[in-house]
C-alpha positions as protocol buffer text, in pm:
chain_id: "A"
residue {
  index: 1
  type: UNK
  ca { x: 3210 y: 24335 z: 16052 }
}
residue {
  index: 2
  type: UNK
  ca { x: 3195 y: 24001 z: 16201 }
}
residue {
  index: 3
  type: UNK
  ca { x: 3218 y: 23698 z: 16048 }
}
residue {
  index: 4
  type: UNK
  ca { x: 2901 y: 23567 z: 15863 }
}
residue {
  index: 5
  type: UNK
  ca { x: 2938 y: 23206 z: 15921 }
}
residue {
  index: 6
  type: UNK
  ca { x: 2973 y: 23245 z: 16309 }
}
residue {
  index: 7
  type: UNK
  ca { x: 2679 y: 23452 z: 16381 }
}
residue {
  index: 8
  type: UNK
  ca { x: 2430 y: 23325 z: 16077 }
}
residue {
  index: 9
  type: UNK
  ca { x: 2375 y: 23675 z: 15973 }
}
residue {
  index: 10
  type: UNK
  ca { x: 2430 y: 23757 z: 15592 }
}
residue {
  index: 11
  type: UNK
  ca { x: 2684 y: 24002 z: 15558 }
}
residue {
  index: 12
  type: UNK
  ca { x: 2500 y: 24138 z: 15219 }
}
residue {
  index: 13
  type: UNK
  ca { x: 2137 y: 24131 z: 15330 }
}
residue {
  index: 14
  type: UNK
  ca { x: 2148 y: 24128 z: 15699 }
}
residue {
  index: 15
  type: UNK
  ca { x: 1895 y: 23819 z: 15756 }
}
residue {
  index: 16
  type: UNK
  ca { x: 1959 y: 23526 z: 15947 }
}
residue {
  index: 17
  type: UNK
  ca { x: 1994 y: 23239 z: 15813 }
}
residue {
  index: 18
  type: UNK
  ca { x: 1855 y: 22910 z: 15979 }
}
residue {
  index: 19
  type: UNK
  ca { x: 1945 y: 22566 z: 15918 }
}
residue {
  index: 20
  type: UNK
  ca { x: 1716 y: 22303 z: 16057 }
}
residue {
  index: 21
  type: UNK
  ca { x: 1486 y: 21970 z: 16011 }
}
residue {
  index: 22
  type: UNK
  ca { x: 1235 y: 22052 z: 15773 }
}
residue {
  index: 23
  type: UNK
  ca { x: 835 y: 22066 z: 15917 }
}
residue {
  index: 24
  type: UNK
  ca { x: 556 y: 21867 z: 15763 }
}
residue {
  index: 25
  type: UNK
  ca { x: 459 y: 22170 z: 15496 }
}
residue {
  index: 26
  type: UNK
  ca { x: 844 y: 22168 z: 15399 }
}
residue {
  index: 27
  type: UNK
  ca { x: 843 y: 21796 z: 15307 }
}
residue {
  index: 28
  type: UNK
  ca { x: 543 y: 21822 z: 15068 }
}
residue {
  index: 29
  type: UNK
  ca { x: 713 y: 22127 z: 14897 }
}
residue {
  index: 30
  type: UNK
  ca { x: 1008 y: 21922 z: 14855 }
}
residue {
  index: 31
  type: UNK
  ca { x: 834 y: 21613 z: 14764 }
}
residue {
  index: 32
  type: UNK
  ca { x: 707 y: 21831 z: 14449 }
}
residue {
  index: 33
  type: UNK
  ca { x: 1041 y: 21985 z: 14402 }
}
residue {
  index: 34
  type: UNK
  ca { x: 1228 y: 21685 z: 14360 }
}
residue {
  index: 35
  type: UNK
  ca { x: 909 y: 21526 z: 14137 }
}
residue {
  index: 36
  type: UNK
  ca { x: 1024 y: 21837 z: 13893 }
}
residue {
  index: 37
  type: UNK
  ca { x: 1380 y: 21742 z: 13881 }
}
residue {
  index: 38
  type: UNK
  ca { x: 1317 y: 21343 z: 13824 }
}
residue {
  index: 39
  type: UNK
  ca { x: 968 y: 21302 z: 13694 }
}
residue {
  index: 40
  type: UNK
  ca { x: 867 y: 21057 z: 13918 }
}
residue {
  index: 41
  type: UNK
  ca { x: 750 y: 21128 z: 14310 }
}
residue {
  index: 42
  type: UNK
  ca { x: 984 y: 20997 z: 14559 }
}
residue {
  index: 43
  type: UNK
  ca { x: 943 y: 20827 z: 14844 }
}
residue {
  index: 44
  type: UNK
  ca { x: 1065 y: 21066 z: 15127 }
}
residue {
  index: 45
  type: UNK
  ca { x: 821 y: 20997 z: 15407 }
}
residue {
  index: 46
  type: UNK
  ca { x: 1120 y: 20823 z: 15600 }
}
residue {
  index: 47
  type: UNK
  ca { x: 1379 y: 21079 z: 15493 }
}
residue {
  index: 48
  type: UNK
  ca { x: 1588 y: 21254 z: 15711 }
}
residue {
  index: 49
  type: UNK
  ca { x: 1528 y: 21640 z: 15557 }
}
residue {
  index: 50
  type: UNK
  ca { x: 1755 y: 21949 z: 15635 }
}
residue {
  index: 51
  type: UNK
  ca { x: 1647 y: 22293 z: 15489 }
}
residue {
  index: 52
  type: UNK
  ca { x: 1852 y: 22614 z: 15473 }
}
residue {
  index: 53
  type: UNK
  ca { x: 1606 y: 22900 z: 15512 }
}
residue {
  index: 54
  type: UNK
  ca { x: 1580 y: 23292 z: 15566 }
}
residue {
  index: 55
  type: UNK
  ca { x: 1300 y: 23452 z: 15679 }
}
residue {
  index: 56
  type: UNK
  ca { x: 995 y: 23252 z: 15506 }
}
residue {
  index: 57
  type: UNK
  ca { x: 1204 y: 23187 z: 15210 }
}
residue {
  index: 58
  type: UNK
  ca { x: 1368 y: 22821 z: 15162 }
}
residue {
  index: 59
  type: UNK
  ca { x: 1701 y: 22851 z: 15011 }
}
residue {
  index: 60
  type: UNK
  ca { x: 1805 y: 22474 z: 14992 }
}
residue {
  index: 61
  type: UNK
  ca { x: 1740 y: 22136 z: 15156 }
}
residue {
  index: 62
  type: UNK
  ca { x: 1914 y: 21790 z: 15214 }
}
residue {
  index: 63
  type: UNK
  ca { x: 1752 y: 21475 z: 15174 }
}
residue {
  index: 64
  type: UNK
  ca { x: 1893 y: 21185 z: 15300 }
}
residue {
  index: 65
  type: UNK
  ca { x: 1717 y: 20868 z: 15162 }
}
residue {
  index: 66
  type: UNK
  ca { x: 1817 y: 20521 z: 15387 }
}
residue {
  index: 67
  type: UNK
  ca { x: 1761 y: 20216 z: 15263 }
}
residue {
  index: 68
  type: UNK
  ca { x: 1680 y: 19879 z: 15469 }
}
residue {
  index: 69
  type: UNK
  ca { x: 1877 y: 19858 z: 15768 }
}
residue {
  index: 70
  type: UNK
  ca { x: 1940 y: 20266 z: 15777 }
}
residue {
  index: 71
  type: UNK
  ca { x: 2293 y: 20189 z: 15685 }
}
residue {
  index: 72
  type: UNK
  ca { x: 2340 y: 20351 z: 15342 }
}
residue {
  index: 73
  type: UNK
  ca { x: 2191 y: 20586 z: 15176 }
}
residue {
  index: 74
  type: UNK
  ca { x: 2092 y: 20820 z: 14892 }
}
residue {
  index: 75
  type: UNK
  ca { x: 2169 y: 21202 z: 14927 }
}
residue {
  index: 76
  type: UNK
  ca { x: 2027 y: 21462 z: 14703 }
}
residue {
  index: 77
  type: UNK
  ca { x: 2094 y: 21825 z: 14773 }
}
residue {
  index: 78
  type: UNK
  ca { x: 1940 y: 22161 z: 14612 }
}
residue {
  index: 79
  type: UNK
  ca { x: 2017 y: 22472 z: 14648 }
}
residue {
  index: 80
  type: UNK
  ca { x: 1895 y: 22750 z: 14501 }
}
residue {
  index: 81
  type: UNK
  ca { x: 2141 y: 22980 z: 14317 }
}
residue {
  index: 82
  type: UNK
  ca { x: 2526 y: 22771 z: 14300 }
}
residue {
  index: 83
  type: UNK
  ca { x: 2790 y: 22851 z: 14523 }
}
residue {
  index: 84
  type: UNK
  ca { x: 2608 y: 23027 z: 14831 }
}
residue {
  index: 85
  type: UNK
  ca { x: 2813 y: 22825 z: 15094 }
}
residue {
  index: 86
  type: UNK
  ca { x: 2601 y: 22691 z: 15274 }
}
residue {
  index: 87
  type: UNK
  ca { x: 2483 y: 22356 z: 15156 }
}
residue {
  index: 88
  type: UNK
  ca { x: 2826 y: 22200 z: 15341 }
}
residue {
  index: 89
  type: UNK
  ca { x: 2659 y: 22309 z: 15690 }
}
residue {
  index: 90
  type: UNK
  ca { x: 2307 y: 22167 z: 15571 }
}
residue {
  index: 91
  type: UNK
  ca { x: 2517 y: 21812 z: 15539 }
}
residue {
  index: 92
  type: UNK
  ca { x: 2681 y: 21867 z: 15864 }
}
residue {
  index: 93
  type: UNK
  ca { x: 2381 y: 21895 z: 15996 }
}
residue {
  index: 94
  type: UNK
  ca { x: 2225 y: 21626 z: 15865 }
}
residue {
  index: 95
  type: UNK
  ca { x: 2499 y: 21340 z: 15947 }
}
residue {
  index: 96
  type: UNK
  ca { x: 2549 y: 21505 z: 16305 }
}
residue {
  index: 97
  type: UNK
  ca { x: 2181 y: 21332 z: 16358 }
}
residue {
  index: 98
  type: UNK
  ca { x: 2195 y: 21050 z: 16108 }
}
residue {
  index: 99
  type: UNK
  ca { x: 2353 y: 20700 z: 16173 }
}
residue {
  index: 100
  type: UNK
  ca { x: 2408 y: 20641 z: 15771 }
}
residue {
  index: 101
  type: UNK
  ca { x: 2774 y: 20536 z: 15700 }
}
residue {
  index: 102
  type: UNK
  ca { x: 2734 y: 20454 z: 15348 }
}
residue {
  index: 103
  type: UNK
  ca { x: 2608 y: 20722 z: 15097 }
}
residue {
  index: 104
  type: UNK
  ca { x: 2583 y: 20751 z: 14759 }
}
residue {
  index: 105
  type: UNK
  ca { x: 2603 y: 21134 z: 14609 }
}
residue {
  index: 106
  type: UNK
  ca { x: 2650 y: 21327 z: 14279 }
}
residue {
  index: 107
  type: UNK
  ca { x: 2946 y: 21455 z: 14191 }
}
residue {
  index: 108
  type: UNK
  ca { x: 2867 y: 21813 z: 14360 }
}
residue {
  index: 109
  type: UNK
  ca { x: 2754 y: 21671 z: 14678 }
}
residue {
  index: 110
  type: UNK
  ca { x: 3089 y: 21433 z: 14651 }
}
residue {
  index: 111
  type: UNK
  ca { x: 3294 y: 21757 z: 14708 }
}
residue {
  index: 112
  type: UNK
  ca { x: 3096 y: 21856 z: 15067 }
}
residue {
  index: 113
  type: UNK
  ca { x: 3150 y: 21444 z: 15134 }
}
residue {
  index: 114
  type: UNK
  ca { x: 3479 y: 21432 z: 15078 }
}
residue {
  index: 115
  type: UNK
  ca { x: 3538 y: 21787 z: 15256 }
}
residue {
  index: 116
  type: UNK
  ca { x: 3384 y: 21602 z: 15554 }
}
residue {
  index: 117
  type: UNK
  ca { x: 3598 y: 21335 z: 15580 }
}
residue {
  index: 118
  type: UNK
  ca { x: 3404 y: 21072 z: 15355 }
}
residue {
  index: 119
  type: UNK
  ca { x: 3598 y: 20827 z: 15117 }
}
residue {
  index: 120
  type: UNK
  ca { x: 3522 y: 20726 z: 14813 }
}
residue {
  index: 121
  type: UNK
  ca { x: 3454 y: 20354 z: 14788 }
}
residue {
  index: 122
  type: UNK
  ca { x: 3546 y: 20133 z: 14526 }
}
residue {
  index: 123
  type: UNK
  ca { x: 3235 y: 20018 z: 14339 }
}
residue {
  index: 124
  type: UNK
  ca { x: 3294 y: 19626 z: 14393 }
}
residue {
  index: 125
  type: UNK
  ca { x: 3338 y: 19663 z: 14775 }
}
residue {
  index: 126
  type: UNK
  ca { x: 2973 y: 19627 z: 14875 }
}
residue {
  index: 127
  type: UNK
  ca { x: 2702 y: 19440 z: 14735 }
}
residue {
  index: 128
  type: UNK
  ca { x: 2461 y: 19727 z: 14713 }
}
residue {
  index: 129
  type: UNK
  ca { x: 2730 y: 19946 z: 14593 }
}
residue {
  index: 130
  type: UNK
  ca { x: 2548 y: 19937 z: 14214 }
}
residue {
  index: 131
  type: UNK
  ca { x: 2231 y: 19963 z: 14349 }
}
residue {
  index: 132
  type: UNK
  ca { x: 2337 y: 20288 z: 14527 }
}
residue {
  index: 133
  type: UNK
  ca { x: 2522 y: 20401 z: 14220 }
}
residue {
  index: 134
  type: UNK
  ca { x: 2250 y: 20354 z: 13992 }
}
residue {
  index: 135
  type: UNK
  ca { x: 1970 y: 20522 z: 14227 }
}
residue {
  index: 136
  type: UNK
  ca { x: 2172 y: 20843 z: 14273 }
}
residue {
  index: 137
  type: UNK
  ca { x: 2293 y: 20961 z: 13932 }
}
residue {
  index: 138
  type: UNK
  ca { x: 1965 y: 20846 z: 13729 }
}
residue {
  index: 139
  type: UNK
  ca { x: 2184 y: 20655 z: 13465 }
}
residue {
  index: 140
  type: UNK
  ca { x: 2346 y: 20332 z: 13593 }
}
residue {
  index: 141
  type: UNK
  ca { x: 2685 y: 20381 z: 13747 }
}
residue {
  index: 142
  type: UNK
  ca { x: 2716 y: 20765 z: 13765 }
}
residue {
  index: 143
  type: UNK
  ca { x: 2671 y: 20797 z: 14109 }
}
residue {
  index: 144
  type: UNK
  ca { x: 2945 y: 20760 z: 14363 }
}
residue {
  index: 145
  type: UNK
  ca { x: 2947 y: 20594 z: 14713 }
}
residue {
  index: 146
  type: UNK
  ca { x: 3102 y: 20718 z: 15017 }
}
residue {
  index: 147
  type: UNK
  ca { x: 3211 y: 20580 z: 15332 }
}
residue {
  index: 148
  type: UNK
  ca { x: 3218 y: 20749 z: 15619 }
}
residue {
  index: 149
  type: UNK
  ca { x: 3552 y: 20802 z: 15843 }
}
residue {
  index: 150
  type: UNK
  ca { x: 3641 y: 20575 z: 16108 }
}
């Protein structure tokens, strides 16, 4: 049997599995998605969106918020049913087409980061470095900020 992550095919189901920039309909399904998980409807008509889906189904999706300048930014990343391995190729995805070098991420999404070859920041080494914490992990400070590697 060959090896599921080279040829996109699920070794359990058989289906393909496609990861790609998500289409107008996607983004409005998101949009109400992530309304559910925060209460409040973000902003994501500037968001750089990468789903993970099979057949009709999506599985999981990527959203990359920037900030002014499109220098840092806010990452939030779902996907349905935990450990499914593929949410680290939806983020290589997504920064192969980005130009955000500064990110701020959840502890789970810290792990792909760091996998990746982000770094962890110290919180005093940029001046938007609270303002990224605090928009990530919904209470002030939780969130973490990554650098990318030289």
């Amino acid at each position: 049997m060959r090896n599921p992550r080279e040829t996109g095919i699920s070794g359990i189901t058989g289906k393909v599995l496609y990861i790609r920039h998500a289409s107008e309909s996607e983004r409005i399904d998101i949009a109400d998605i992530l309304k559910k998980r925060a209460g409040k409807f973000p902003d994501i008509s500037e968001a750089d969106i990468v789903v993970a889906s099979q057949e009709a189904q999506l599985l999981g999706f990527a959203v990359l918020t920037k900030n002014a300048g499109g220098v840092s930014g806010r990452l939030n990343l779902y996907e349905s049913g935990r450990r499914r391995g593929f949410s680290r190729e939806m983020l290589r995805h997504l920064f192969d087409y980005s130009t955000v070098k500064h990110v701020a991420a959840d502890r789970v999404s810290a792990r792909h980061l760091r996998s990746m070859g982000f770094q962890r920041e110290r919180a005093s080494a940029r001046k938007d470095a609270v303002v990224l914490r605090s928009a990530c992990g919904g209470e002030k400070g939780k969130g973490e900020v990554y650098e990318a590697a030289a």
